[in-house]
N, C-alpha and C positions, 0 to 999 in steps of 0.2 A: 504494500500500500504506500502510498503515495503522500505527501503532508502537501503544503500548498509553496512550501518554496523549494519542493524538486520537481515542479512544474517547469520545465525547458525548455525553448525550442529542440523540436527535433523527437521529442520522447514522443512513445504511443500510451494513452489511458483508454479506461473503458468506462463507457457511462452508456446507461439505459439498455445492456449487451450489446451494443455498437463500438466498436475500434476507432480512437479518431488519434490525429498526430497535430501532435503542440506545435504552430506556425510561428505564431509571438506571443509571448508574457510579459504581463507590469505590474509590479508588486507594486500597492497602494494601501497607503492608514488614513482616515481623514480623522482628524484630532482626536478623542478619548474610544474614538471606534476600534472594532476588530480590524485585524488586517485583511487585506484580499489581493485574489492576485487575479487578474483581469486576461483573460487568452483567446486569440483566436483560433480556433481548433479547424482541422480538415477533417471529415467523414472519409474512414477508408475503402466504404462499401460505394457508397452513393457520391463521393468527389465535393460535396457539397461543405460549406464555409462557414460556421457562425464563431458568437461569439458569447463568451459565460466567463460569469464571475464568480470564481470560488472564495468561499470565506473561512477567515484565520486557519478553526480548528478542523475542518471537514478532512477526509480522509477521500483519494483518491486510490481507485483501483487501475493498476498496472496491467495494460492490453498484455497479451501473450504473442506478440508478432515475430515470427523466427523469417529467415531470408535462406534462400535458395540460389543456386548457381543456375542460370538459366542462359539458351542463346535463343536471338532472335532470329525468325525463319524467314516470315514475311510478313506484308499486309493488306487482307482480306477483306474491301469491303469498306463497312466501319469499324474493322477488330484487327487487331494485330496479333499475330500467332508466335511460341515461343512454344523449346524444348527443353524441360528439367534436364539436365546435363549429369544425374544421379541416375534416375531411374526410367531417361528417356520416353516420359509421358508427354502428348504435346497439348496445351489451352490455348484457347485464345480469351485475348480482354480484350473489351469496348475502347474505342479509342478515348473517353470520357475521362476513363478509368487510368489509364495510362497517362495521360495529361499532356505536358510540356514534353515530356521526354522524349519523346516521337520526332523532335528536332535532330537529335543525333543518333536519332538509332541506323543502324545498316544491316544488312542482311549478313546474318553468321556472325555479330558482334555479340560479345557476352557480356551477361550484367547479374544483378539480385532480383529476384521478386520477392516484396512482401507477404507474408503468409498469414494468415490466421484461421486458427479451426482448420486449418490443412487446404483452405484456400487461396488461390492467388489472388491477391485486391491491389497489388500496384507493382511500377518497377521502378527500383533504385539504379541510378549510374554511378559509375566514379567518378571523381571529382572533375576528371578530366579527359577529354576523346581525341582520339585522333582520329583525322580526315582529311580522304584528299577535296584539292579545289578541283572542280570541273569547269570552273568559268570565270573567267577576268579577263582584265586589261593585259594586253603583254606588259616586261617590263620594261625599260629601258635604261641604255647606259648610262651610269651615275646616279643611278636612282640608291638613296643610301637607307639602313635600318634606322634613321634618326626623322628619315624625311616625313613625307606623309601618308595617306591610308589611302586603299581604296575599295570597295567594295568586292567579294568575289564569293561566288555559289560554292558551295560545298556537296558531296557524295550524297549526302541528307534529305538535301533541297535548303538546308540554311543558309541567309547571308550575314557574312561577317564582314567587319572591316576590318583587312590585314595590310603590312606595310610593303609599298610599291616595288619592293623587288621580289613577292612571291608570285610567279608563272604559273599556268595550270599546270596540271598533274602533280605538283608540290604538296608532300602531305603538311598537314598544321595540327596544332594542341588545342585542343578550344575548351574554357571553363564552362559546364555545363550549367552552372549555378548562373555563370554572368550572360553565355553567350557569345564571351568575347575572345579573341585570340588569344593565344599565349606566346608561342613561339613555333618556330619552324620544325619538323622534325628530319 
């Protein structure tokens, strides 16, 4: 169980038998009051966003979300399919369900899925992907890593802005969290 200041970003609780995942918390007192901590929670069934105010002494129960080693195959539709890489089952999920991620996935890349009750309800990336570009500006000569940005497509369908001396076919690091480049690889 849970108190109200191991409330995290990032941690999974459970409330109403639902799994949701701590996005942001603000620990607040107003003068001789209880404390509370104020969080916006994700639903990890339904994708859906609110927000709740826990107070001082309440007890929080701790979701059971375990992660699995999974690759991605393809995408079907509105759902994207993936292979447990344990015991080679394949699901698919909603693209709802999957969210943002879907910017950097590519077929036969490996990642987590969130699990609960032995179901799969999202997917986790690592901090950080590589990918090649498939479309830009050529570069040109004197073009330095100091200079400026230019837009270019990625394997994904993402655009990023990278620095004008990346050509296509160049693979790149890109932060999954920001979207943004990293470096060349």
């Amino acid at each position: 169980m849970y108190v109200i200041t191991d409330l995290k970003p990032g941690r999974a609780i459970q409330m109403n038998g639902e799994p949701f995942l701590i996005i942001s918390s603000q620990f607040g007192r107003k003068s001789q009051s209880k404390a509370n901590m104020q969080c916006k929670l994700k639903n990890l069934k339904t994708g859906a966003v609110i927000a709740h105010n826990f107070q001082g002494s309440e007890k929080i129960e701790q979701a059971e979300v375990g992660y699995r080693r999974v690759q991605f195959l393809y995408k079907a539709k509105e759902a994207y399919a993936f292979m447990d890489l344990t015991s080679y089952d394949q699901f698919e999920l909603p693209a709802d369900t999957v969210g943002e991620v879907v910017d950097f996935l590519v077929e036969g890349q490996e990642c987590d899925a969130m699990v609960f009750e032995e179901q799969p309800i999202g997917i986790k990336l690592p901090p950080t992907v590589d990918l090649k570009v498939v479309e830009t500006m050529p570069g040109v000569k004197g073009d330095t890593a100091t200079g400026g940005t230019k837009p270019a497509t990625l394997e994904s369908g993402i655009k990023v802005n990278v620095p004008l001396f990346i050509n296509e076919g160049d693979s790149v690091k890109v932060n999954t969290d920001t979207g943004e480049y990293m470096s060349r690889v």
